[in-house]
ROMI-269443 format. One record per atom (N, C-alpha, C): x, y, z. Coordinates in steps of 0.001 Angstrom, whole numbers, padded with zeros to 6 digits, always signed. Each point is the difference from the previous one (the first is absolute). Layout:
REM ROMI-269443
XYZ...
REM end
This chain:
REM ROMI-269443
+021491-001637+005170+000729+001275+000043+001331-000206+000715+001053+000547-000917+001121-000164+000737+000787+001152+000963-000004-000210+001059+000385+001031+000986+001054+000454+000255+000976-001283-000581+001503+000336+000720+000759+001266-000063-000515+000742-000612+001088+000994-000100-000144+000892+001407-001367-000475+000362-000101+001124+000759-000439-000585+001584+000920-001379-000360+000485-000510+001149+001660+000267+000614+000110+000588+001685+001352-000172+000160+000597-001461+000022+001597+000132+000249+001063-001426+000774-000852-000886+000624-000601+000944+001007-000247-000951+001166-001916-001220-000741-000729+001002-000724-000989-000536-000266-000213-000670-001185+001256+000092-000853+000478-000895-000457+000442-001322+000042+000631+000244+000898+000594-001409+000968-001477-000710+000383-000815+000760+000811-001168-000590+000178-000987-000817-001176-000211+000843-001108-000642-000606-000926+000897-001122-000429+001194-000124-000351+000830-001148-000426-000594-001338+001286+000925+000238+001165-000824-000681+000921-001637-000807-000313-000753+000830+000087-001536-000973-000378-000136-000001-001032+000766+000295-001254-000458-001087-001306+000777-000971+000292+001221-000498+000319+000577-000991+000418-000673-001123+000641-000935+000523+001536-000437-000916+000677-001866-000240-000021-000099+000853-001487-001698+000222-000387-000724-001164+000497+000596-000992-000623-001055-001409-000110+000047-000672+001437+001295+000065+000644+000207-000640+001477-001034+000836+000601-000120+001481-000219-000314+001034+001040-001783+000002-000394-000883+000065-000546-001066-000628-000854-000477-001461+000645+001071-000875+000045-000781-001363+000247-000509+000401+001522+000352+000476+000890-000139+000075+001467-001266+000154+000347-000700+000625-000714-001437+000565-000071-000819-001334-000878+000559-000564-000610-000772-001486-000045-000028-001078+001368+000660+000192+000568+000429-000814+000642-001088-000011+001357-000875-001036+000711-000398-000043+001037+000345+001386+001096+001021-000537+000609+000699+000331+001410+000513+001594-000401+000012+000346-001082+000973+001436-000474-001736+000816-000179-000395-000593-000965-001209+000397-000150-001297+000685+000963+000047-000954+000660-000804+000764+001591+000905+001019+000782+001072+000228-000111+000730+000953+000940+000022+001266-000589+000604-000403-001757-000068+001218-000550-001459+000893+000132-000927-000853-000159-001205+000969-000294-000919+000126+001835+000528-000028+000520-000038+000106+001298+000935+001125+000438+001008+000211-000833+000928+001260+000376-000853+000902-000895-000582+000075-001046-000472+000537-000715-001232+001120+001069-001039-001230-000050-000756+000424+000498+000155+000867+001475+000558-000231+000747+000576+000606+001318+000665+001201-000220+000535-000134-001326+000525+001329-000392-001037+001513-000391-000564-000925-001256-001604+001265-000361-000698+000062+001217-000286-000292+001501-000857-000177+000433+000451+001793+001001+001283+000049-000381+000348+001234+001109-000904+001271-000935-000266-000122-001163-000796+000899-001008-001346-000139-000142-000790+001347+000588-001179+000109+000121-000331+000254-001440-000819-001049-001186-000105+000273-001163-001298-000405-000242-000639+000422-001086-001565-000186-000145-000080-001530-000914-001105-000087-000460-000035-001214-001099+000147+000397-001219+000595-000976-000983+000408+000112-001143+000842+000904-000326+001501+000256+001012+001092+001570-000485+000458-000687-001115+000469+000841-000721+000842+000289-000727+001357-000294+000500+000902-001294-000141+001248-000646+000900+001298-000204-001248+000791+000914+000505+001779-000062-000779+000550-000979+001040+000878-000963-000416+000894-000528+000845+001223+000361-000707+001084+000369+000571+001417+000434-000085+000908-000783+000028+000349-000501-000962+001219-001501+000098-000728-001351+000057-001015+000204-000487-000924-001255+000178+000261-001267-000353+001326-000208-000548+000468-001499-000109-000684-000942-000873-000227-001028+000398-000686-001017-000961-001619-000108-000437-000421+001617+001217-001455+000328+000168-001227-000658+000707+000880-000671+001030-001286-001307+000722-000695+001225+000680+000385+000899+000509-001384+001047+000877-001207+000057-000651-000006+000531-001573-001211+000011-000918-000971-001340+000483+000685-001187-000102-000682-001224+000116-001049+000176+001642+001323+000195+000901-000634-000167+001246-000760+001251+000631+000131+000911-001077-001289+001051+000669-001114+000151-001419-000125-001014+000011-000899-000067-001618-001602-000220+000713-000616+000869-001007-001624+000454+001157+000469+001469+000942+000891+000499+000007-000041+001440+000860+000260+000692-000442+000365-000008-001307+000528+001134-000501-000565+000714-001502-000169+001185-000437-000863+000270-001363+001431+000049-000964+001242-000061+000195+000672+000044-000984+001178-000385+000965+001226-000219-000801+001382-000469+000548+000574-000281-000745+001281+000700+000296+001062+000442-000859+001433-000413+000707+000945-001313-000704+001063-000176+000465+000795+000080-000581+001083+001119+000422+001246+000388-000694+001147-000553+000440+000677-000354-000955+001502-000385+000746+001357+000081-001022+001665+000078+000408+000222+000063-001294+000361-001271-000379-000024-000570+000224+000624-001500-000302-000980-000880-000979+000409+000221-001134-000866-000468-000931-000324-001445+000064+001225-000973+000680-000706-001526-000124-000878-000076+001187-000424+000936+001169-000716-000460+000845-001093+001019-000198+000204+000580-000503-001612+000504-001132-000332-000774-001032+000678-000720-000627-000277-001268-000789-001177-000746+000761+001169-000610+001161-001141-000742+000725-000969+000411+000818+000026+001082+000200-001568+000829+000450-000878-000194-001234+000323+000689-000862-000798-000669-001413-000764-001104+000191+001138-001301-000156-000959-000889-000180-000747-001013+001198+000855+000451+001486-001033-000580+001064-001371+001094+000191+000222+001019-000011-001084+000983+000863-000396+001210-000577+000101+000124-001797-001287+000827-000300-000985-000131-000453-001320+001164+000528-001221-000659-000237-000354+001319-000438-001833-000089+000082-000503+001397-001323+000545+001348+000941+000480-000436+001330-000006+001866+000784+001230-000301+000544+001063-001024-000577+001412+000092+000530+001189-000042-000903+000533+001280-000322+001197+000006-000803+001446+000215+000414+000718-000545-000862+001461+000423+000952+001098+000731-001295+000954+000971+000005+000416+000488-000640+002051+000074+000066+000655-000167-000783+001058-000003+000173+000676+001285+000377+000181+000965+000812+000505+001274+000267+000455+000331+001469+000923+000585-000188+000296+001137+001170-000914+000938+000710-000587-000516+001267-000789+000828+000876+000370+001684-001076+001557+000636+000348+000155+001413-000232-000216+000701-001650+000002-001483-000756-000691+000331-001540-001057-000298-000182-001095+000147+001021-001157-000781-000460-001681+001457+000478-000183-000489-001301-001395+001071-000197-001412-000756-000263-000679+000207+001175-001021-001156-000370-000887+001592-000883-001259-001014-000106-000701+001128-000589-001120+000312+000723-000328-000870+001742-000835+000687+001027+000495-000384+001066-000496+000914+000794+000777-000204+001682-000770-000960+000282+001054-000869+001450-000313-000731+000608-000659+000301+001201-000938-001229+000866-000286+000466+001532+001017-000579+000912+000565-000859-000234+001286-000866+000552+001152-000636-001008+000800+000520+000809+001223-000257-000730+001078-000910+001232+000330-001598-000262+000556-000170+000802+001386-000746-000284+000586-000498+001283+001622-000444-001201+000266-001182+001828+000564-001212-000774+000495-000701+001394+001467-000030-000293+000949+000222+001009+001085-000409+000019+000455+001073-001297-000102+001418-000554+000880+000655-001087+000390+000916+000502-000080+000864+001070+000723+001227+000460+001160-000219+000012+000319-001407+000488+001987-000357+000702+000410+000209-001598-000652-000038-001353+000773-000021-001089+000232+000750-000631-000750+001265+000476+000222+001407-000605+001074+000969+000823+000392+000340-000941+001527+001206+000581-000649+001242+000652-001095+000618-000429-000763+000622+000842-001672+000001-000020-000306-000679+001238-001394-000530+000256-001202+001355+000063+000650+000858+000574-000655+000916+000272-000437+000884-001442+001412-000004-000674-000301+000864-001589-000969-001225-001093+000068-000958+000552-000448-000766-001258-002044+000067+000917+000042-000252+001179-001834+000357+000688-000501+001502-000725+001114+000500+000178-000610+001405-000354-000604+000323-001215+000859-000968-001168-000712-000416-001177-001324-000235-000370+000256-001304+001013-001564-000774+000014-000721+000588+000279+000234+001341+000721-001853+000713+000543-000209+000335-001013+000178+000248-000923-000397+000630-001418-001051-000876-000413+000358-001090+000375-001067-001286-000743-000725-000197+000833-000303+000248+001052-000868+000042+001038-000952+000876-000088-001326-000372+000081-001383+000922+000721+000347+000681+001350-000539+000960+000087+000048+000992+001286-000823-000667+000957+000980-000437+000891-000895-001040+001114+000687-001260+000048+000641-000600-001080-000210-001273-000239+001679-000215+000837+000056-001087-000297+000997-000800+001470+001306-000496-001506+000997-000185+000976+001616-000150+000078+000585-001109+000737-000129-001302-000081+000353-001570+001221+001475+000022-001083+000859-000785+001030+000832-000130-000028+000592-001436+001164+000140-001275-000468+000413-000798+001043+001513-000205+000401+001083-000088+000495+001422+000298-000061+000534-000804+001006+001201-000298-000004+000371-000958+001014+000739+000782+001476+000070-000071+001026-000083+000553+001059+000918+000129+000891+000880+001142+000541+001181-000625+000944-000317-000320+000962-001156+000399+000782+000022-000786+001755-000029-001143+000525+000449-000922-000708-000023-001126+000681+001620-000833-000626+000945-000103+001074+001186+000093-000272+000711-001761-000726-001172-000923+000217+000084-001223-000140-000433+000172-001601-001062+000743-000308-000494-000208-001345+000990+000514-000965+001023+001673+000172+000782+000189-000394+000905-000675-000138+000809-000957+000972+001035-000772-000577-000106-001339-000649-001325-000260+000013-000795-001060-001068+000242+000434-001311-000711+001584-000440+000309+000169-000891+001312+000943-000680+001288-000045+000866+001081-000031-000175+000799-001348-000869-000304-001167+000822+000082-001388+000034-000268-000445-001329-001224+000540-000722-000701-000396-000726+000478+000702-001452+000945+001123+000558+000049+000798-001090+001471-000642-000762+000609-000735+000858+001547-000645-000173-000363-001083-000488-001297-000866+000159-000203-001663-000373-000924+000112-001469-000537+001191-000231-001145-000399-000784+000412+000479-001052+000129-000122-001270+000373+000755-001220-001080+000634-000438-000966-000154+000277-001139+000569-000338-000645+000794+000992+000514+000393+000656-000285+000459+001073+000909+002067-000169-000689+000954-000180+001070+001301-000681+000508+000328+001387+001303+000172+000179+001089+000291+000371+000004+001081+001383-000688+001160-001488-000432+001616+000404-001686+000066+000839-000339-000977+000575-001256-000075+000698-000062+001334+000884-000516+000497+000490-000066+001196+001491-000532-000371+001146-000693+000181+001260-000711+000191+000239-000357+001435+001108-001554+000010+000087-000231+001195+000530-000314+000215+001416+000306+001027+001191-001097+000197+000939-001065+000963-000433-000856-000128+001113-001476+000452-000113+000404+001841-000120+001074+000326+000577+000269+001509-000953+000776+000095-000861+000549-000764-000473+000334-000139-001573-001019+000199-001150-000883-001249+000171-001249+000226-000612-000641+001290-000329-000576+000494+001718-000614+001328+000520+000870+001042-001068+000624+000119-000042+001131+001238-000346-000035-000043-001804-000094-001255-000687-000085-000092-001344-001575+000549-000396-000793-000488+000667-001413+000327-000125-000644+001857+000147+000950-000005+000756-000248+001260+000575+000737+001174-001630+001398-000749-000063+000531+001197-000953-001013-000037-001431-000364-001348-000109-000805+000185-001136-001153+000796-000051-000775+000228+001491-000830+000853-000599-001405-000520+000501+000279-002016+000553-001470-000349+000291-000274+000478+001631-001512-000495+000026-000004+000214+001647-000992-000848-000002-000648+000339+001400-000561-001296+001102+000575-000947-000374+001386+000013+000444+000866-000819-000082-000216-001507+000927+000368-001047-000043-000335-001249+000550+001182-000942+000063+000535-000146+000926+000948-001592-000262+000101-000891+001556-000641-001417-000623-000242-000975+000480+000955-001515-000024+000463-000552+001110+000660-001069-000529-000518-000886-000693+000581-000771-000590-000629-001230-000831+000928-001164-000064-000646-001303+000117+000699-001165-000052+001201-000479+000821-000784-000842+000771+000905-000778+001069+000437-001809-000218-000786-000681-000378+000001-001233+000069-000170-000066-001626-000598+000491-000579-000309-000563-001849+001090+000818-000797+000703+000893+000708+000977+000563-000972+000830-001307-001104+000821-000559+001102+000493-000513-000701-000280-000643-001478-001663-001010+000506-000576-000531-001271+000055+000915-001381-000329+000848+000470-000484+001725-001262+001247-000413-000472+001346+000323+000666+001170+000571-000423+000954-001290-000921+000195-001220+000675+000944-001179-000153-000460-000875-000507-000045-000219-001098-000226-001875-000644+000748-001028+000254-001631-000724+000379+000049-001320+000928-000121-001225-000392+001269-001025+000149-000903-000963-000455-001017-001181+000726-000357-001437-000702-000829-000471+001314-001764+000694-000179-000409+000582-001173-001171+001004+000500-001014-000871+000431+000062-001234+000201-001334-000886+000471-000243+000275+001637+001347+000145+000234+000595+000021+001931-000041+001547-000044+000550+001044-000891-000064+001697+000371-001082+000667+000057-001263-000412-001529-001070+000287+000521-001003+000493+000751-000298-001263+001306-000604+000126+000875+000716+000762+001522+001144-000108-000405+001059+000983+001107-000276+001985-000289+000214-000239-001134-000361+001480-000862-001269+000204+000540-001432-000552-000344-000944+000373+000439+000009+000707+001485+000161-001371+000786-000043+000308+001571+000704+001089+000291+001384+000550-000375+000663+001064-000047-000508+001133-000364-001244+000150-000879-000379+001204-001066-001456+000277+001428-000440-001161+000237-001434-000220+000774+000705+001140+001334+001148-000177+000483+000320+000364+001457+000434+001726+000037+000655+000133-001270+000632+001431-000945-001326+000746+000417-001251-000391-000899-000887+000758-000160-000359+000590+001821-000088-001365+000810-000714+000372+001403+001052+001082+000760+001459-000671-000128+000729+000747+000711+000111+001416-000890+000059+000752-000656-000017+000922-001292-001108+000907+000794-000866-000712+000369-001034+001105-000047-000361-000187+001559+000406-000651+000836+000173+000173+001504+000472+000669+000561+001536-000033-000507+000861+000192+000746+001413+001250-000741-001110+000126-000951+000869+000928-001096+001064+001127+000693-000476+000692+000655+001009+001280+000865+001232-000715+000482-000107-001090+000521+001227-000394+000699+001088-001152-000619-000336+000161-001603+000699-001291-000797+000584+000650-001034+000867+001364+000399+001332+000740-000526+001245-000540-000314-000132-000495+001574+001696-000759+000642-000258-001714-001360-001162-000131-000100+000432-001481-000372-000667-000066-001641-000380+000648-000535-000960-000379-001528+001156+000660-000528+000107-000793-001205+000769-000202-001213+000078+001314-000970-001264+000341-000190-000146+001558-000569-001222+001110+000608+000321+000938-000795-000949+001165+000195-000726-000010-001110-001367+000792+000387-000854+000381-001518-000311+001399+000665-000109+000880-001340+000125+001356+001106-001129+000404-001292-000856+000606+000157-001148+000782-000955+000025+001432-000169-000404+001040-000768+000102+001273+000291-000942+000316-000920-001027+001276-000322-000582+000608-000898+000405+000864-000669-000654+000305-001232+000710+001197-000590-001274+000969+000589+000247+001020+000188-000623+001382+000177-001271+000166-001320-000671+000095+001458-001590+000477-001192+000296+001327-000462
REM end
């Protein structure tokens, strides 16, 4: 399905962007050292969502579709949308199975034909012109009850921001128009949309990078990635309240109204 029309400038630019860097952006999730971080951000992410077994799971911009893979066994159906048709290509052919499909469309043109219990998206709010009008959407596709994750990259920590300043001048593949949020930024999008028992938690201190940057060397990154993902998890869930100032992003959760 072709969306563009009822894509703006700016998400335009975006979709051009990842069909461009589909196959670079795709391999990362093969890769050892990328591989454990990503699905380690993954998981740390669903974990802020109190959800039963077997929901019903939309992912929002789902990219090349490795989540299906790495939450495969939890879920009764899953659904990854994105518009970028070559990295729905390759969702296609790495990661669908009998209860994982992925579809070429625009979150704001898109009509499933049953609600979801979770609906989640990493890293897509910074790409929408308005985050709040496009959530408000999604409750539509949502069960009464069911949860709203969102993972995003984070301003409090002033070293990580000019990393990814740095990063935004060196990397061509890297979009330009990145954002990031504080914890009432978030609060305030969640809120206009409409969800509640609202939730946002930092995430990722030491494995960001792996998730984010392709590495080469993966015989030597690997086992660095691991130990990094091993320490994420302890410190994550230790020490969570006080790792604002220094984690890379937020994941903020909200419900829709029973």
């Amino acid at each position: 399905m072709d969306s563009s029309a009822a894509l703006s400038e700016r998400e335009s630019r975006d979709r051009e962007l990842f069909d461009r860097i589909a196959s670079t952006y795709a391999k990362k999730d093969l890769k050892p050292a990328h591989r454990i971080a990503r699905k380690l951000r993954l998981t740390q992410t669903l974990k802020v969502a109190d959800f039963g077994p077997a929901p019903r799971v939309m992912e929002i911009g789902c990219g090349a579709g490795f989540a299906a893979r790495y939450m495969e066994g939890r879920y009764g159906a899953f659904v990854g949308i994105d518009y970028s048709e070559k990295l729905i290509s390759y969702a296609r052919e790495f990661n669908r199975n009998e209860r994982a499909t992925f579809e070429v469309v625009n979150i704001n043109d898109y009509e499933p034909p049953e609600q979801f219990d979770v609906v989640f998206m990493i890293g897509l709010l910074h790409h929408l012109d308005d985050p709040a009008e496009t959530l408000t959407k999604v409750l539509k596709h949502l069960r009464p009850g069911g949860w709203v994750v969102a993972n995003e990259p984070q301003s409090g920590n002033p070293l990580v921001s000019w990393l990814r300043q740095m990063r935004k001048k060196v990397d061509k593949n890297y979009s330009d128009e990145q954002l990031e949020y504080a914890r009432g930024d978030l609060r305030a999008i969640f809120e206009k949309a409409g969800l509640t028992d609202i939730k946002i938690v930092p995430q990722g201190i030491l494995s960001t990078p792996f998730a984010e940057v392709s590495m080469p060397a993966q015989p030597l990154m690997a086992p660095i990635s691991y130990i990094c993902c091993a320490l994420d998890r302890v410190l994550e869930s230790a020490l969570s309240p006080i790792l604002y100032s220094v984690a890379w992003n937020l994941v903020a959760a909200g419900r829709r109204p029973a």
